[in-house]
Phi, psi and omega in degrees: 000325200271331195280284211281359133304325170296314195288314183309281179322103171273155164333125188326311166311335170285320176318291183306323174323315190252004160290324181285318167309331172314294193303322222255318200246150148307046171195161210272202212277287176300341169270348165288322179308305183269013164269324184291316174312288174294355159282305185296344187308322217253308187329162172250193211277008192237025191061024188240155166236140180266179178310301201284347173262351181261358199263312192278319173293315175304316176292342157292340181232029146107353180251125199254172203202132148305116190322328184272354168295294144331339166271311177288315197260359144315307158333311199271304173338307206278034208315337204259334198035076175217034143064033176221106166266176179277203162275322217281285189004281181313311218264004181274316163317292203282345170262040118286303174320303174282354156297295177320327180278315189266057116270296198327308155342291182278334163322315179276324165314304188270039128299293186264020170256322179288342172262080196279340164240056159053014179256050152068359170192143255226113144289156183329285197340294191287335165276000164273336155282333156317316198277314187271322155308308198265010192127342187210103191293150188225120205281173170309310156310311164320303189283337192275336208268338182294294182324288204296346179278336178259275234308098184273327192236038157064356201265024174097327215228166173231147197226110181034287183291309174294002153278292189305326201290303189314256207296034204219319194257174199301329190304324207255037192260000000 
């Protein structure tokens, strides 16, 4: 009994670690376990992983990342600038990453919820109820001048992509 609780059970001291990790970062016991599990395959003897080691740890744990992807959030990462992060360092990545995967979410939920008659892409009408739905009711003009500031392929109408780059950026937050 005691064999198969030690094996469950990490040591206190990891307990309490990853209980404090807990607190600090949004996520649970077991995905810091398995985030910690794919960092270390990779950390060197001081606990750090470099850019190119860190591009093989995202991917171990299911996120794949563009070398220019990986530089900027090496960057954003490296509070130390010593061209390494640490664990916290990473775990600061994967909770930024994973707010961006859940905006994404909801950005595409309230895409097709707000393209009320399904053809993929948002009329004045429908982006001006979008607008009044987050808070901010919009005069007509208002909702045209929106249109023309998003609309990249002129057709007037907003179309998937041309919703997220909107709501993804600093203007409408």
């Amino acid at each position: 009994m005691w064999r198969t609780a030690k094996k469950v059970l990490p040591p206190i001291e990891k307990r309490e670690e990853t209980e404090k990790l807990e607190e600090l970062f949004d996520f649970s016991a077991e995905q810091i376990a398995g985030f910690k599990e794919a960092f270390s395959a990779y950390e060197d003897s001081n606990g750090d992983v470099t850019v190119e080691q860190l591009g093989m740890v995202l991917e171990r744990v299911g996120q794949n990342c563009t070398n220019d992807q990986l530089t900027a959030l090496m960057e954003r990462a490296d509070l130390d600038k010593t061209e390494k992060i640490n664990f916290l360092e990473f775990l600061t990545v994967m909770e930024k990453r994973t707010e961006k995967t859940d905006a994404s979410v909801v950005i595409s939920e309230a895409f097709r919820t707000f393209d009320t008659n399904g053809d993929g892409h948002l009329s004045v009408e429908e982006l001006r109820h979008v607008m009044t739905c987050l808070g901010q009711p919009m005069t007509d003009e208002e909702v045209e001048n929106m249109i023309r500031l998003a609309d990249m392929d002129g057709d007037g109408k907003i179309n998937y992509a041309e919703f997220t780059a909107m709501m993804s950026s600093d203007e409408y937050d």
